[in-house]
C-alpha positions in Angstrom: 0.0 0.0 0.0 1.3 3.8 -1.1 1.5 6.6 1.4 -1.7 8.0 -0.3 -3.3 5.2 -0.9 -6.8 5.3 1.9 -7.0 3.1 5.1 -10.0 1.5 5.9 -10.4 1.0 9.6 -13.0 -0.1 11.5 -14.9 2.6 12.5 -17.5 3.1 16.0 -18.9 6.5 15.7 -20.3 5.5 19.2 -16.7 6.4 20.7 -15.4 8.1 17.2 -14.3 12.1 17.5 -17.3 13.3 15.1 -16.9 16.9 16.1 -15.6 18.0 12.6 -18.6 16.0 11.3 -21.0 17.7 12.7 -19.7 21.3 12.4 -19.3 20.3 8.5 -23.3 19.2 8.4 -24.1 22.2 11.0 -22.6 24.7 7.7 -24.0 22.9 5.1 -27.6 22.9 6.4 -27.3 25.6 8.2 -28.6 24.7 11.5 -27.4 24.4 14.9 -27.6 20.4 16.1 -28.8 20.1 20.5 -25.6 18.3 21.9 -28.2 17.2 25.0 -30.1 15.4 22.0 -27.4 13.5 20.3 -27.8 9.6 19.7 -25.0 7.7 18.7 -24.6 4.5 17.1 -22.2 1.9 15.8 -22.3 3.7 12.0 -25.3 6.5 12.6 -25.7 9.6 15.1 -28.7 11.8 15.3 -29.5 15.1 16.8 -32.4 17.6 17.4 -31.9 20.8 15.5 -32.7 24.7 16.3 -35.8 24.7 13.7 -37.6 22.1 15.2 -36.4 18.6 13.1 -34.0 15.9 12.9 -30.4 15.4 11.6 -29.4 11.7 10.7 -25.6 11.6 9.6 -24.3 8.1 8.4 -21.0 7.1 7.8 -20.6 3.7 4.9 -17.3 2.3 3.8 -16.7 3.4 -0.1 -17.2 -0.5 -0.7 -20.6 -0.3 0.4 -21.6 2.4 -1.7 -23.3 0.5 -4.6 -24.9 2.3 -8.1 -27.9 2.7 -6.8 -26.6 5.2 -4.6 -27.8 5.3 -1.2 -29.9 8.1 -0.3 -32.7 5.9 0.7 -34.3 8.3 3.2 -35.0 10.8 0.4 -36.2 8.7 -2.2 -38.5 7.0 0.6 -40.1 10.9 0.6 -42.3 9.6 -2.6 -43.7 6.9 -0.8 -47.4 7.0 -0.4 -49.8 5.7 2.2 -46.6 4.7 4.4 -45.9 6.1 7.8 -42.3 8.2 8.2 -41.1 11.5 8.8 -41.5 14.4 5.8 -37.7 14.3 4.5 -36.7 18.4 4.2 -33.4 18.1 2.8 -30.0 16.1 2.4 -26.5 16.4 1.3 -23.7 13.9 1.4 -19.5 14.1 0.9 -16.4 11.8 0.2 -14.3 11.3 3.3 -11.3 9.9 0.7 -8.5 9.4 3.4 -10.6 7.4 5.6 -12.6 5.6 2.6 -16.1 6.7 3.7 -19.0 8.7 2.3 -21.1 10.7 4.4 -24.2 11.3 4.1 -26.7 13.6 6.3 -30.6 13.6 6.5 -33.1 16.7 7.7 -36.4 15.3 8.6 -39.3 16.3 10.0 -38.8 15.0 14.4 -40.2 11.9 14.9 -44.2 11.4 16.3 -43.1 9.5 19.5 -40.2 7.5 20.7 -39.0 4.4 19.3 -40.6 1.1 20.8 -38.8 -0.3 23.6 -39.3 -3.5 26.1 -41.3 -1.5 28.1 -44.2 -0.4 25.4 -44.3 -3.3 23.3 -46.2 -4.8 25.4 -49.3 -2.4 25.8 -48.9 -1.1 21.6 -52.7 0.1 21.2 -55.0 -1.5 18.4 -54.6 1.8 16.1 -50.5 1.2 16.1 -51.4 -2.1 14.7 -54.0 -1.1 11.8 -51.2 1.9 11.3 -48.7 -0.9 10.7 -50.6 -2.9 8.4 -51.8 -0.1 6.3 -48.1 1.1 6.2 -46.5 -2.2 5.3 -50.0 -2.7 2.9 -49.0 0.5 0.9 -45.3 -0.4 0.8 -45.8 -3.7 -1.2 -47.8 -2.2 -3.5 -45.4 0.5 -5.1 -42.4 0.0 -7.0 -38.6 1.4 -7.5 -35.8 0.3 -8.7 -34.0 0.1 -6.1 -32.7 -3.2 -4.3 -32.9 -3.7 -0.6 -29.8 -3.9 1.5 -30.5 -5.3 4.7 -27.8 -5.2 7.0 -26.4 -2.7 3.8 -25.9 -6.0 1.6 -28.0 -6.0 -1.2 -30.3 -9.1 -1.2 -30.2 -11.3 -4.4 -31.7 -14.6 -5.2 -27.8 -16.5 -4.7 -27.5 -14.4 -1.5 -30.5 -15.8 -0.2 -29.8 -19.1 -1.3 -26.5 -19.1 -0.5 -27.4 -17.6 3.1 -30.2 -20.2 3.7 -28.6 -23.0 2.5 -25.6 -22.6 4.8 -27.7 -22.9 8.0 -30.6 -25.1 6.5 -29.2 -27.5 4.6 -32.6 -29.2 3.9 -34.8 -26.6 2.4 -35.9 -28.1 -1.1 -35.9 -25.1 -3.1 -35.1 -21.7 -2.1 -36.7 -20.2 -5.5 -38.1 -16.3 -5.0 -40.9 -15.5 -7.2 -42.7 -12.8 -5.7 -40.5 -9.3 -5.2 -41.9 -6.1 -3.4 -40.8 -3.0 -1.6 -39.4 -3.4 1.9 -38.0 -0.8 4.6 -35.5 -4.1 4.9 -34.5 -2.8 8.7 -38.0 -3.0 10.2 -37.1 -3.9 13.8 -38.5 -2.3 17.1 -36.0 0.4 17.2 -37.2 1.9 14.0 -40.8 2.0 14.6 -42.4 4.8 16.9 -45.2 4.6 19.7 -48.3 5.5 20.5 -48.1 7.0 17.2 -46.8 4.4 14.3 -44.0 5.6 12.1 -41.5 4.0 10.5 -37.6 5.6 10.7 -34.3 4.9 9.2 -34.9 3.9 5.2 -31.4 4.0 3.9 -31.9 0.3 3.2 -34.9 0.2 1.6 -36.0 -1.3 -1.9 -37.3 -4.2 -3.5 -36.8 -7.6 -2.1 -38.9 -10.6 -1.5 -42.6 -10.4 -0.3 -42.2 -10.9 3.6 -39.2 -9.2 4.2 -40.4 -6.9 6.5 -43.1 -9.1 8.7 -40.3 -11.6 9.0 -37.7 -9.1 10.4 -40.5 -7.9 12.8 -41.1 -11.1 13.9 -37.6 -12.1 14.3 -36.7 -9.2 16.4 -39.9 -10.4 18.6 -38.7 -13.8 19.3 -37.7 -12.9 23.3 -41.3 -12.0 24.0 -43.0 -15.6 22.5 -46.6 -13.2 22.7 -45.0 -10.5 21.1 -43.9 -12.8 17.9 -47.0 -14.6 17.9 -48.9 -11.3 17.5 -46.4 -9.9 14.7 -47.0 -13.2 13.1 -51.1 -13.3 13.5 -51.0 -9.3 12.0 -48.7 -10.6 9.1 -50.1 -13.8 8.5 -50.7 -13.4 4.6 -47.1 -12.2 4.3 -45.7 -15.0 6.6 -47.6 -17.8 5.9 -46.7 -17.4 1.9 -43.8 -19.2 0.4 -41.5 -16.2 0.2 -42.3 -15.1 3.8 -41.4 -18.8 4.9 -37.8 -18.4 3.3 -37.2 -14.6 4.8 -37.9 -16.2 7.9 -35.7 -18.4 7.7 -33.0 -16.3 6.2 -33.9 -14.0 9.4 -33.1 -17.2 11.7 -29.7 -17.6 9.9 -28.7 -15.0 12.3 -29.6 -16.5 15.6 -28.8 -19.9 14.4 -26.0 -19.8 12.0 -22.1 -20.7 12.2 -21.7 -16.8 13.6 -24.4 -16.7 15.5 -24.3 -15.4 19.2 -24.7 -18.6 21.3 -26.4 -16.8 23.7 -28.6 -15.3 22.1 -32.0 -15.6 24.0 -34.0 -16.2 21.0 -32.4 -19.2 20.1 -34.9 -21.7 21.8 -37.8 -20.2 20.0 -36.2 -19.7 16.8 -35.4 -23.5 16.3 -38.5 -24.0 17.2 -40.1 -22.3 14.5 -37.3 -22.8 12.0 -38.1 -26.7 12.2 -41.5 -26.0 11.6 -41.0 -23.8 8.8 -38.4 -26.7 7.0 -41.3 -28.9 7.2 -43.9 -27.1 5.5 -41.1 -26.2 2.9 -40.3 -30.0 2.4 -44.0 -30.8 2.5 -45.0 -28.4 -0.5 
């Protein structure tokens, strides 16, 4: 490697110095970002801003940055019928010597606070229909874009390759039915009382079931939780495609570099076995 040549380190902007960053995004945007308000994450931090909305910065490695580019929170603005913030405005730069791009969000401040353990629980019946309409409306437009959960984009060989690894005895792992999907839809980017859904960087087309499968994945430590996510999205999960995002979804709690410990486990073998069998049985 040349002395020029970028270094790509492995980068926690929960413990990175991102003053500069913010100071950069302050300028370009032209608004002040509340320090008592910042959230920071493994490749994300957020802050309220002095006119009332919400700055998302992320940070990708330049490998991750695909042609489809990856401003998924403004193209998500033409969504109809779905749930999420009004985006306002965005911009985005090349960090060269550290082989990242940048890229910064203005929204529109979130309805509520995201779900945690403590509200999941007592979610009223309008958060549900809210959902449902939401997802609904999803599925029934179209882009061209490609989901990338967990910022891979999702292919037919990924998610055979993927399955196969952990489920050796899945017949066929053939996906015929494609739709729009957030593609990160977990309880941290969903709001309460007031349903909204947060965070669509990843979002685009991927198989039917994506979503409800995610949901219910990241319900599996709360068995009444997951049963409910799976009652709500029964149409999506009981369909052929929702059956294999399931099980690509268990893939992370039960493959090779999966977390032993992981408290989901005991359920999600459960359901995995069940979900072979209706594969193997047509």
């Amino acid at each position: 490697m040349t002395a020029s040549s970028p270094t790509v380190t492995s980068i926690d902007l929960r413990i990175q110095p991102i003053d500069e960053v913010l100071e950069h995004v302050q300028c370009a945007l032209d608004v002040r970002v509340d320090p008592e308000s910042l959230v920071r994450k493994r490749r994300t931090v957020g802050a309220r801003t002095d006119r009332g909305t919400w700055v998302r910065i992320e940070r990708r490695p330049l490998e991750n940055i695909n042609g489809q580019g990856w401003n998924g929170t403004e193209c998500a603005s033409i969504l109809d019928g779905v749930a999420k913030p009004t985006w306002l405005r965005g911009m985005s730069w090349s960090d060269v010597a550290r082989a990242a791009m940048w890229r910064a969000d203005e929204t529109e401040l979130l309805p509520g606070k995201p779900v945690g353990p403590d509200s999941v629980s007592v979610l009223p019946e309008e958060w549900w229909e809210a959902l449902n309409r939401s997802l609904d409306a999803l599925a029934e437009q179209r882009t061209t874009r490609v989901a990338t959960p967990d910022t891979v984009p999702i292919t037919q060989a990924g998610v055979t390759s993927v399955i196969r690894e952990t489920f050796t005895e899945v017949p066929d792992t053939t996906v015929e039915d494609w739709a729009p999907a957030h593609a990160d839809l977990n309880w941290a980017n969903v709001t309460s009382p007031q349903f909204c859904m947060f965070d669509w960087e990843d979002w685009g087309m991927a198989p039917r079931g994506l979503d409800a499968a995610w949901l219910w994945g990241n319900s599996l430590v709360f068995p009444e939780l997951a049963e409910r996510v799976r009652r709500e999205r029964q149409r999506d999960l009981e369909s052929r495609e929702g059956k294999l995002m399931s099980l690509f979804f268990c893939t992370k709690i039960l493959g090779s570099h999966a977390d032993p410990g992981d408290p989901r486990a005991g359920l999600a073998r459960i359901e995995a076995d069940r979900i072979v069998a209706e594969l193997q049985a047509g």
